[in-house]
C-alpha positions in Angstrom: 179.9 -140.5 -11.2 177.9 -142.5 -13.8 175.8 -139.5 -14.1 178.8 -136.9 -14.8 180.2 -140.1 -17.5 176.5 -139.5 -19.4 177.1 -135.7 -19.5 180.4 -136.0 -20.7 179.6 -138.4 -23.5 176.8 -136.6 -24.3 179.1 -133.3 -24.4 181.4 -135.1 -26.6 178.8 -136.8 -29.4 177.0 -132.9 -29.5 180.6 -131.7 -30.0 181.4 -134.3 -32.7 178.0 -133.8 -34.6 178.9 -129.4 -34.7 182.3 -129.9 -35.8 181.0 -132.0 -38.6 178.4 -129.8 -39.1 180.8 -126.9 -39.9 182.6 -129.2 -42.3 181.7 -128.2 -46.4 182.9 -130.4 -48.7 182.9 -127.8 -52.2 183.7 -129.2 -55.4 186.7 -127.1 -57.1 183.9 -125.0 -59.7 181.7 -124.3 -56.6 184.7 -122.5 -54.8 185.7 -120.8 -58.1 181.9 -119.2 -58.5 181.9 -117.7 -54.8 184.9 -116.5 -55.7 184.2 -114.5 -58.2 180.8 -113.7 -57.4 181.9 -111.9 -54.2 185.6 -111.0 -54.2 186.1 -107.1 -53.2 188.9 -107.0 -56.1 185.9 -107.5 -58.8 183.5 -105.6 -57.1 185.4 -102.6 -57.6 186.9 -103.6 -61.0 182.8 -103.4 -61.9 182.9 -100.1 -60.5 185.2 -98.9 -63.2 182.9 -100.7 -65.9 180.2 -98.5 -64.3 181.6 -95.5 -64.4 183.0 -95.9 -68.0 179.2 -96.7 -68.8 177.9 -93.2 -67.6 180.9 -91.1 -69.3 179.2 -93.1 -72.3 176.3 -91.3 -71.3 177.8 -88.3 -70.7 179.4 -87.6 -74.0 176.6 -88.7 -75.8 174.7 -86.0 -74.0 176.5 -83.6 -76.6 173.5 -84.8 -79.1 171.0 -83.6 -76.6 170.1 -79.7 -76.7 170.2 -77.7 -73.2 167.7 -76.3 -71.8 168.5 -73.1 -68.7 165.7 -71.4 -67.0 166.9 -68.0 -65.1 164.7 -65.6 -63.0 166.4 -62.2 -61.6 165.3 -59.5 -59.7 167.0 -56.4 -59.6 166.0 -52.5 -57.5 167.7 -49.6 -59.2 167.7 -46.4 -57.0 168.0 -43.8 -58.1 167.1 -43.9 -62.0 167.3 -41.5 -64.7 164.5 -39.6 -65.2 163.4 -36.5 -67.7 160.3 -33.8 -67.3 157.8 -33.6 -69.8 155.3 -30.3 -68.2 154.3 -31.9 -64.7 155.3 -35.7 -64.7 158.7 -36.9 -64.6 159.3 -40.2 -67.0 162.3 -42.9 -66.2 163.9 -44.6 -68.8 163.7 -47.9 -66.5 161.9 -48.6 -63.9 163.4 -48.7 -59.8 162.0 -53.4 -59.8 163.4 -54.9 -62.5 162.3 -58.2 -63.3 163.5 -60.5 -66.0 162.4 -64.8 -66.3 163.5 -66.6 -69.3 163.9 -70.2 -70.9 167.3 -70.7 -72.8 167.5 -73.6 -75.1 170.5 -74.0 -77.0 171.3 -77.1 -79.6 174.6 -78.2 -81.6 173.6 -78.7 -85.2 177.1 -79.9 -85.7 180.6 -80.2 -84.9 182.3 -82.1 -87.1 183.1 -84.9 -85.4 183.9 -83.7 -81.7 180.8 -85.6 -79.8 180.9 -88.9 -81.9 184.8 -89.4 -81.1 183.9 -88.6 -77.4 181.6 -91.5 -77.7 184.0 -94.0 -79.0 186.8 -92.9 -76.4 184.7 -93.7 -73.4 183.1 -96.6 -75.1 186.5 -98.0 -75.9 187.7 -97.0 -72.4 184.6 -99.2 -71.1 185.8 -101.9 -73.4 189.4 -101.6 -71.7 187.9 -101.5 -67.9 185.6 -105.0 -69.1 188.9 -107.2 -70.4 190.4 -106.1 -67.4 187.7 -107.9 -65.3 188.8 -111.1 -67.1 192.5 -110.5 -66.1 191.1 -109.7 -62.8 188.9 -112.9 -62.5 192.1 -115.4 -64.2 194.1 -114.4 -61.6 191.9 -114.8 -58.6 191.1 -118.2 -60.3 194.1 -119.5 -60.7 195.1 -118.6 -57.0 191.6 -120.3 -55.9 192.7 -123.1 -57.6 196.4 -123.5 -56.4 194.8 -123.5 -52.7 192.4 -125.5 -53.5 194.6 -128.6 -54.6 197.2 -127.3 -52.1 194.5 -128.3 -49.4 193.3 -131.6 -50.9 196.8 -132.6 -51.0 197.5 -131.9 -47.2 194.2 -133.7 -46.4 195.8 -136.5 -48.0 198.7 -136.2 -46.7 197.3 -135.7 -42.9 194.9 -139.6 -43.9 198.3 -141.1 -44.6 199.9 -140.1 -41.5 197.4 -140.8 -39.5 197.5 -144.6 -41.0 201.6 -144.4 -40.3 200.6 -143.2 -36.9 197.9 -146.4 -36.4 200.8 -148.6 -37.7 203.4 -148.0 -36.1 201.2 -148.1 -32.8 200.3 -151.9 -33.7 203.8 -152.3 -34.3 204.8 -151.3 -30.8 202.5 -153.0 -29.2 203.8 -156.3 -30.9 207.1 -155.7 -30.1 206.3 -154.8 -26.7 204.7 -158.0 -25.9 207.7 -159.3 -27.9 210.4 -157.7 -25.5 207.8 -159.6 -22.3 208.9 -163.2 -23.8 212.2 -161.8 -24.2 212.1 -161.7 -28.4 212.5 -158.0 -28.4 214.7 -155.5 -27.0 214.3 -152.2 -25.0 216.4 -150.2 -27.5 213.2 -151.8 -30.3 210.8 -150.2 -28.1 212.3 -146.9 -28.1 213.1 -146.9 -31.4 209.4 -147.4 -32.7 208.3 -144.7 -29.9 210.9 -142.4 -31.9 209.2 -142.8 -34.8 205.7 -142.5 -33.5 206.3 -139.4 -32.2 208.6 -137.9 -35.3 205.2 -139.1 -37.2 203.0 -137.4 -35.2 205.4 -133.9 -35.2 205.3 -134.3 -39.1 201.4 -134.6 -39.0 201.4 -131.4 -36.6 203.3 -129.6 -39.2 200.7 -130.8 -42.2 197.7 -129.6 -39.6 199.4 -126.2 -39.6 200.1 -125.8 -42.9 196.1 -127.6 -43.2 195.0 -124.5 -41.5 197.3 -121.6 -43.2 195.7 -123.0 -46.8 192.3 -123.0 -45.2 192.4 -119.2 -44.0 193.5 -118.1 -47.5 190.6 -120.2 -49.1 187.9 -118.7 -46.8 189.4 -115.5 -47.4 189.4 -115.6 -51.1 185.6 -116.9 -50.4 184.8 -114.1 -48.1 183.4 -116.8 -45.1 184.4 -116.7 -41.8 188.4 -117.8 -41.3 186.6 -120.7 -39.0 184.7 -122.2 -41.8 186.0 -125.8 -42.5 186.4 -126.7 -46.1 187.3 -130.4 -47.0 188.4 -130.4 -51.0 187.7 -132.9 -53.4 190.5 -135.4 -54.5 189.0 -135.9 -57.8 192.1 -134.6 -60.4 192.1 -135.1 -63.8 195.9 -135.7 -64.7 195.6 -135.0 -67.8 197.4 -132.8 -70.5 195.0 -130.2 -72.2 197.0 -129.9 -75.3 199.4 -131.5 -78.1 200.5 -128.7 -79.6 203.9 -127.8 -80.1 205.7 -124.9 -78.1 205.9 -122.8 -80.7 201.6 -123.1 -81.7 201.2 -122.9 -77.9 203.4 -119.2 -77.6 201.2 -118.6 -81.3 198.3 -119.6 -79.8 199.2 -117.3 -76.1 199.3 -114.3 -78.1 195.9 -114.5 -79.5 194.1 -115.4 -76.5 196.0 -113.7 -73.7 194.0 -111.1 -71.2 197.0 -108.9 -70.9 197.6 -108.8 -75.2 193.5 -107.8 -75.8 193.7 -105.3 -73.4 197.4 -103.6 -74.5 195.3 -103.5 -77.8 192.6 -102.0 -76.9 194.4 -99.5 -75.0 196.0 -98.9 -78.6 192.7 -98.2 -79.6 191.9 -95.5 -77.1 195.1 -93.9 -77.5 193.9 -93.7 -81.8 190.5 -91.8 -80.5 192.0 -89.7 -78.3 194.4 -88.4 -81.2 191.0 -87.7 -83.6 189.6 -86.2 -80.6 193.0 -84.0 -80.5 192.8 -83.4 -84.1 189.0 -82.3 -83.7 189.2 -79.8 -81.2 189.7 -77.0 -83.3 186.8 -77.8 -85.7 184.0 -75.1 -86.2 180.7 -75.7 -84.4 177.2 -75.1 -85.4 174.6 -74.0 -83.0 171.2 -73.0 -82.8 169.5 -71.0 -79.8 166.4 -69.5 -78.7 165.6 -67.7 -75.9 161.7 -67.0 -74.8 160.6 -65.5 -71.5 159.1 -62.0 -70.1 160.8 -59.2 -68.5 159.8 -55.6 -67.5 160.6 -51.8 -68.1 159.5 -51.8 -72.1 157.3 -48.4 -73.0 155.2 -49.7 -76.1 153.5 -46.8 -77.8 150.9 -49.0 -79.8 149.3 -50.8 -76.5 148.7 -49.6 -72.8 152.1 -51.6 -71.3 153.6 -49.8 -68.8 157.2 -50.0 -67.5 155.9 -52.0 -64.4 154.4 -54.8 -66.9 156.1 -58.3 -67.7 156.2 -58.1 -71.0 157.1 -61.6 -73.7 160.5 -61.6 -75.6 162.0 -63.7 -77.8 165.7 -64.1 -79.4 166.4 -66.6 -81.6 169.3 -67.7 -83.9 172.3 -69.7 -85.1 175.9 -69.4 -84.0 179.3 -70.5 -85.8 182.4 -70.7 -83.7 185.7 -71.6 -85.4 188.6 -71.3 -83.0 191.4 -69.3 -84.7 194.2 -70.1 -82.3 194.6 -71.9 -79.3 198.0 -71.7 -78.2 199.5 -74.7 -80.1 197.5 -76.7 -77.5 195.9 -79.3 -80.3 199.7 -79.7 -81.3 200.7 -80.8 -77.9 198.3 -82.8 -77.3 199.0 -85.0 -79.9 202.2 -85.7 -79.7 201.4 -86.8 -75.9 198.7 -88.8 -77.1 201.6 -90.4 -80.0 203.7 -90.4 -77.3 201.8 -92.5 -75.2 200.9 -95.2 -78.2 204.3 -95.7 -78.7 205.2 -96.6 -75.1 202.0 -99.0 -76.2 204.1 -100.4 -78.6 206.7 -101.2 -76.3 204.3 -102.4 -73.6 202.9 -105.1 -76.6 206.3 -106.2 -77.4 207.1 -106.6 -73.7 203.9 -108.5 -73.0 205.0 -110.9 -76.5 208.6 -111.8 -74.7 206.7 -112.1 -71.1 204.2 -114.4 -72.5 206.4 -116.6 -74.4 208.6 -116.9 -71.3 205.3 -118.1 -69.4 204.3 -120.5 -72.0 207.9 -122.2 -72.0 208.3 -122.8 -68.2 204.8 -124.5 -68.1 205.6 -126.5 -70.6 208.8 -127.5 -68.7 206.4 -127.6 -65.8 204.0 -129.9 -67.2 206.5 -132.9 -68.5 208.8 -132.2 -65.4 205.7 -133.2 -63.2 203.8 -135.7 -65.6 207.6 -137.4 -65.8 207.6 -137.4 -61.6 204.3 -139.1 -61.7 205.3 -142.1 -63.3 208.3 -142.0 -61.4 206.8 -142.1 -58.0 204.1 -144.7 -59.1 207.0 -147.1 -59.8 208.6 -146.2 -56.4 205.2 -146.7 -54.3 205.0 -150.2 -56.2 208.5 -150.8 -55.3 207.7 -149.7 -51.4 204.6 -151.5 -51.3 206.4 -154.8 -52.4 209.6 -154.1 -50.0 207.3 -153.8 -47.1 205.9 -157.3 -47.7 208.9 -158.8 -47.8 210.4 -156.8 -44.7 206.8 -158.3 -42.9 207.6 -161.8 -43.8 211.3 -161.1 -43.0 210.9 -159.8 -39.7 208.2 -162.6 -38.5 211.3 -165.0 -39.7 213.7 -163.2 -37.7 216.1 -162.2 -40.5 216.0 -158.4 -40.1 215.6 -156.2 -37.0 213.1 -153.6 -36.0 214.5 -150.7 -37.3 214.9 -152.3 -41.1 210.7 -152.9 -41.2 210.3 -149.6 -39.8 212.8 -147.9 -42.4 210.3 -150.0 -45.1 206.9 -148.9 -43.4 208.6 -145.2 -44.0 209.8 -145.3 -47.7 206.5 -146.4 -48.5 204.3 -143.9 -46.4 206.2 -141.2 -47.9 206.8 -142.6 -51.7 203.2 -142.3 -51.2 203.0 -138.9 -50.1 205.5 -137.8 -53.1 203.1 -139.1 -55.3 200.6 -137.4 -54.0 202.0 -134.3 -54.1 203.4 -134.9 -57.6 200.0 -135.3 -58.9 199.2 -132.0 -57.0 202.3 -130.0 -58.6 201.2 -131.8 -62.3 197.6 -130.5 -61.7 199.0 -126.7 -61.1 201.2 -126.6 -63.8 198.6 -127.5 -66.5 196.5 -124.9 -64.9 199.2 -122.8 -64.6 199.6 -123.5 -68.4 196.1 -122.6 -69.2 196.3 -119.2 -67.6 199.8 -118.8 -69.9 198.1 -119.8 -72.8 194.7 -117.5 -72.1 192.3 -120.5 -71.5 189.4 -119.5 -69.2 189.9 -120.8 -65.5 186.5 -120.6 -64.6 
């Protein structure tokens, strides 16, 4: 038996000293950089910034000349043939062969490939703003869970110190009730709370483990990986400016504005591109390469013979009519800047909506604060005097137990008002545009 009491402790310090193990305490900026460094949502946001980078490359490529090579063989049978005395002569020979090198270069098309460039380099400058949209968002929801799961920790500390209490407490009144001093209905009454204590600590463990999935998701670790967040806030506000600066202030630094805008911008270079299409171009081409069935009086080539060519020259194509399909595409492209417009204005009214509420959100939850420090002071002293009361006999059981309470949760309401003022000033930041990372 002593033996199997060795393996069990033994089992149960290696098990303590793994579970620790697994335990990573991250401070809030470490969780926020893996995050972002990893999160599938970016990674294919980046994507978008690659693309946009090669169709950068692709239109450009309208400076670059082209350059075709081309080889044919073709057998003609029968061919047309005449009689000079004896022999017979064909025009062409029966194996043609033809191999040539085409290079062809616009000299100049009035525009056409430098507003290409812009586009796709403004379209690239649209897919990169919306990476910081992308990475506020995923910040700010890193950070609510974050602070959601230092406040349960908390939480789950002070229960666990109501638990321990209320334990010592029924032990005393259980050696009470064996002199008599105490009552049965004492006894069950503290049990009561014991174990409403211990459901409500059940409930903060679940909701512990909810907050800690989403976390490790959002991380991209394994949904077992235990996280323990630091209760270090900063209650703090960020700002003193007034609502009207702050919605001012929103405009000009707000993800969703610089992108609407530079949208505008695309939707400007894709009307010159419009206008453009019709423009003339200017081309130059040469063609060099060797190819059969010449007859050359001055020199002993035969039909049979690869023989050098060479064409070379300038073209100048001006589209006459296209089917009023530069007119159409306009108006789409005005179309689509004025439903820009709206977008902008909508955005405005979204943003000032945003700015208000967190405002509201901020002094709702700064006011709370002081309110619940006054309350745990109040708690703290009407436990003291319950303690002293009780020892004297002048209140029952159930009226120190009631005190113990108040003060375990005016505690906990602090707690989580601090939590909720935390949030809203980030949640004010993210209205106001302020990087979250």
């Amino acid at each position: 038996m002593k033996t199997k009491n060795i393996y069990i402790i033994l089992a149960l310090i290696l098990a303590s000293f793994t579970a620790n193990a697994q335990t990573d305490t991250l401070r809030l900026d470490s969780v926020i950089t893996r995050v972002l460094r990893s999160h599938p949502t970016l990674l294919d946001a980046q994507e978008a910034i690659n693309i946009a980078e090669n169709q950068i490359k692709i239109a450009k490529s309208g400076y670059l000349p082209t350059v075709t090579g081309s080889a044919s063989y073709t057998r003609l049978d029968p061919v047309s043939k005449i009689k000079f005395g004896t022999q017979d002569f064909s025009f062409i020979p029966n194996d043609n062969y033809d191999i040539s090198v085409k290079y062809s270069q616009i000299l100049y098309d009035f525009g056409k490939t430098a507003h290409s460039v812009e586009l796709e380099q403004a379209n690239k400058a649209v897919s990169e703003q919306n990476i910081e949209t992308l990475k506020q968002k995923l910040a700010m929801n890193t950070i609510s869970t974050y602070y959601v799961l230092a406040y349960l920790d908390k939480a789950i500390s002070i229960k666990d110190e109501e638990i321990k209490n209320l334990n010592n407490h029924l032990q005393f009144i259980e050696t009470k009730a064996k002199t008599g001093s105490a009552t049965q209905f004492e006894i069950l009454t503290t049990k009561v709370k014991i174990s409403n204590t211990e459901s409500q600590k059940v409930d903060l463990q679940s909701n512990r483990e909810t907050q800690q999935y989403q976390l490790n998701n959002l991380m991209g670790v394994s949904t077992n990986a235990k996280i323990a967040a630091s209760y270090s806030f900063l209650n703090q506000a960020k700002t003193q400016l007034q609502p009207d600066s702050l919605i001012s202030y929103a405009t000009q630094h707000r993800n969703e504005i610089a992108v609407l805008t530079k949208q505008q911008d695309v939707i400007a270079l894709q009307i010159k591109i419009n206008e453009s299409q019709n423009n003339p171009v200017l081309a130059a081409f040469a063609t060099v390469g060797g190819k059969n069935g010449y007859t050359i009086s001055s020199s002993n080539t035969t039909q049979q013979d690869l023989v050098p060519n060479l064409a070379a020259g300038v073209s100048f194509n001006v589209p006459l009519f296209d089917g009023f399909r530069k007119k159409n595409m306009i108006q789409i492209a005005r179309s689509r800047g004025n439903s820009l417009n709206y977008q902008l204005d909508n955005a405005k009214r979204a943003i000032s909506n945003e700015v208000a509420n967190a405002m509201l959100l901020v002094r709702s939850n700064k006011t709370k604060i002081e309110q619940f420090k006054l309350q745990v002071q109040q708690a703290s002293t009407a436990v003291d005097l319950a303690k002293v009361s009780f020892e004297a006999g002048a209140i029952t059981n159930m009226e120190l137990l009631d005190a113990e309470t108040n003060l375990a949760e005016s505690k906990l309401m602090l707690i989580k008002s601090q939590v909720d003022y935390q949030i809203s000033l980030t949640a004010l930041d993210l209205a106001l545009g302020n990087r979250l990372y």
